[in-house]
N, C-alpha and C positions, 0 to 999 in steps of 0.2 A: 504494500500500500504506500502511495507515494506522500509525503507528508506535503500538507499546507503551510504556506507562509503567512504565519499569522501575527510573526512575532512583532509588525510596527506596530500593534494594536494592546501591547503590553506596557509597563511601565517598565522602566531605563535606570537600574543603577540605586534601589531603593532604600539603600545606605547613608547617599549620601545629604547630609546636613541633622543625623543624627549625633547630637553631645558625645563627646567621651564619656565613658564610667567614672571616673574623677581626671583629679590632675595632676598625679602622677605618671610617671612608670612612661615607657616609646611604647609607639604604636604604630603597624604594618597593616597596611592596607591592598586593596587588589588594583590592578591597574588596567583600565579600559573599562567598556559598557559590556553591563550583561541584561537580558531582558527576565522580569521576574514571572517566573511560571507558579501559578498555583491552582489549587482545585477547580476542576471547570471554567480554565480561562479560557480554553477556545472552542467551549459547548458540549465536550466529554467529558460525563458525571463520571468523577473517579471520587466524588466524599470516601474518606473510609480507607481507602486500601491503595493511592496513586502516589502518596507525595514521596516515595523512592523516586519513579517517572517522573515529576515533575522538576523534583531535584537533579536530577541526571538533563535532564533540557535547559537544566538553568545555567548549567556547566555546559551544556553543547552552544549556549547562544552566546557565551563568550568565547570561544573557540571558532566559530561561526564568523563569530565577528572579524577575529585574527586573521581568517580564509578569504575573508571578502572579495580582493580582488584576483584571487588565483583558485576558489573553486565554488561549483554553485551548489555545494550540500547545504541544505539548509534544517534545519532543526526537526529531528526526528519525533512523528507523533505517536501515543501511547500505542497504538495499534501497530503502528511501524516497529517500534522497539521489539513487541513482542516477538512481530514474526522475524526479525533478526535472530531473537536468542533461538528462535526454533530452527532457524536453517543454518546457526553454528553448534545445532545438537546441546546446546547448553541446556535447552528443557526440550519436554514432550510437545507432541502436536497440540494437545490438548491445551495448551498455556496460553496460545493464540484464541482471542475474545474472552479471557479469565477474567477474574479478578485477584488475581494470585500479586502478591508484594514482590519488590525486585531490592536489593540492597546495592553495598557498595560492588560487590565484587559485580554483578551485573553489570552495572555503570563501566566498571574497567573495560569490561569487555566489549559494549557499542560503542564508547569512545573510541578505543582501538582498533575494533573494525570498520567502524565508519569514516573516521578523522587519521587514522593513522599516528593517534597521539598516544603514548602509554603514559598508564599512570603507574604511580607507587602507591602501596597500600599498608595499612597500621592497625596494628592491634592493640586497642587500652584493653586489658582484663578489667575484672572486677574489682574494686575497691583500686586500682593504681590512680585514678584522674587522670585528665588530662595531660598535667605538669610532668607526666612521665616522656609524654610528647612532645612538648615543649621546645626544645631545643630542633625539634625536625621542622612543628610549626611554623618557627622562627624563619629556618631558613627558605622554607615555600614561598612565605611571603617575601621575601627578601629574594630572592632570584629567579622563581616562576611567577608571583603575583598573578596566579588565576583564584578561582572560588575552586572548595573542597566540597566535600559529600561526606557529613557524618550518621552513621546507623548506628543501631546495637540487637541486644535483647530480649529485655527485660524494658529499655527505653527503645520501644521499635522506630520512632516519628523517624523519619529520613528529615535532613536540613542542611539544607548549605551554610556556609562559613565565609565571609570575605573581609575577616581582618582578626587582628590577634593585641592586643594592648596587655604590657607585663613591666614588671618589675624589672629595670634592666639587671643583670647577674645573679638574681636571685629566683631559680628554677622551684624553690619552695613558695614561696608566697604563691597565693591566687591568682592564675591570668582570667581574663574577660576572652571570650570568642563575641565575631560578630554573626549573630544569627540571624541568616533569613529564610522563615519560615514558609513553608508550601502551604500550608492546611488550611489556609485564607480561604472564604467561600464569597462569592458574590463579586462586584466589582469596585476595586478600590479607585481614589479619586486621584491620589496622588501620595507619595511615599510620606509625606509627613502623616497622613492616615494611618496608616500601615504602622508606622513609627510609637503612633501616639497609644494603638491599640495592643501594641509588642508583637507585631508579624516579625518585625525587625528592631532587634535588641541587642545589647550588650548581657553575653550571659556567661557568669563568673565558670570557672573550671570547677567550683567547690559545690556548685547546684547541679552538676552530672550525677546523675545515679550511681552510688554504691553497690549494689545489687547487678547491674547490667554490665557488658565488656559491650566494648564500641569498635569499630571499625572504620578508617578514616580512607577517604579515594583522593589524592593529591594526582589534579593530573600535571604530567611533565614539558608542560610546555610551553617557553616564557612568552613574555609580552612583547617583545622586538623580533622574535621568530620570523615575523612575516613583513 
């Protein structure tokens, strides 16, 4: 199924003009536009079970974006995904018109097949936090500055990540991720919306589930690539 272009009809980047978490500590942020995918932005009811998929499009529309003038892939729709992971054998026939969940490791592998970008992938266990990551995060943002795909679970929500605020030297103290969340229903007006309702937040490393291991998709491909 060939995907629609839907994406100028999104909101652009919905990060930015959100406060810092205080004023302390540097902070890494992503670099270029990505378009904010969330539940039923482009008429397909995924409530419930999409925002992996959506997450994973949010990460392709920055990449997308990177290709612009050298190829005309354009951002993969939930039905496109699926029948991808089925004709790389990754799932059954049956997955195509599911409503089956898709995680990080999924993600790795439509990016890579479609875009020809790999990514890296991270394990938090249960009870480590974030901070154990820390220092990889750091560097993502500092020399690929694209958005990430965090899963787990125990905390199943898929959500992107486009920046990282920490204490500089000190891998103990608490970092902030920047979360933008999929699970938005309806249509928003414009990212200070979003902002005000916490689609898009500042959320401390020390508010991750205890209980849950996570799984992080950094894809590998910087912002002057292209």
């Amino acid at each position: 199924m060939s995907p629609i272009n839907y994406s100028h009809c999104l909101l652009k980047s919905v990060h930015l003009g959100l406060p810092l978490p205080n004023a302390f500590g540097e902070t890494l942020l992503v670099s270029g536009d990505y378009s904010y995918y969330h539940y039923g932005c482009d008429g397909f009811d995924d409530r419930g079970w999409g925002c992996g998929y959506r997450t994973l499009q949010m990460l392709s529309s920055w990449i997308t974006n990177r290709l612009l003038d050298s190829s005309p892939i354009l951002v993969p729709s939930i039905p496109s995904i699926q029948e991808m992971l089925v004709s790389m054998e990754d799932k059954p026939s049956a997955f195509s018109g599911s409503r089956d969940w898709i995680g990080t490791y999924e993600a790795f592998l439509v990016i890579d097949n479609l875009f020809k970008v790999s990514s890296k992938i991270l394990h938090v266990k249960q009870v480590e936090k974030f901070n154990k990551v820390l220092p990889d995060l750091k560097f993502h943002f500092e020399h690929f500055k694209s958005p990430i795909m965090i899963g787990g679970d125990m905390d199943c929500s898929s959500k992107g990540v486009v920046g990282i605020h920490y204490t500089s030297g000190d891998n103990s103290m608490p970092a902030y991720l920047l979360i933008v969340d999929p699970h938005f229903t309806g249509v928003a007006k414009n990212a200070e919306e979003l902002q005000m309702k916490c689609w898009v937040k500042w959320q401390s490393t020390a508010e991750f589930m205890d209980s849950s291991f996570y799984n992080v998709c950094l894809p590998q491909m910087k912002f002057d690539d292209f």
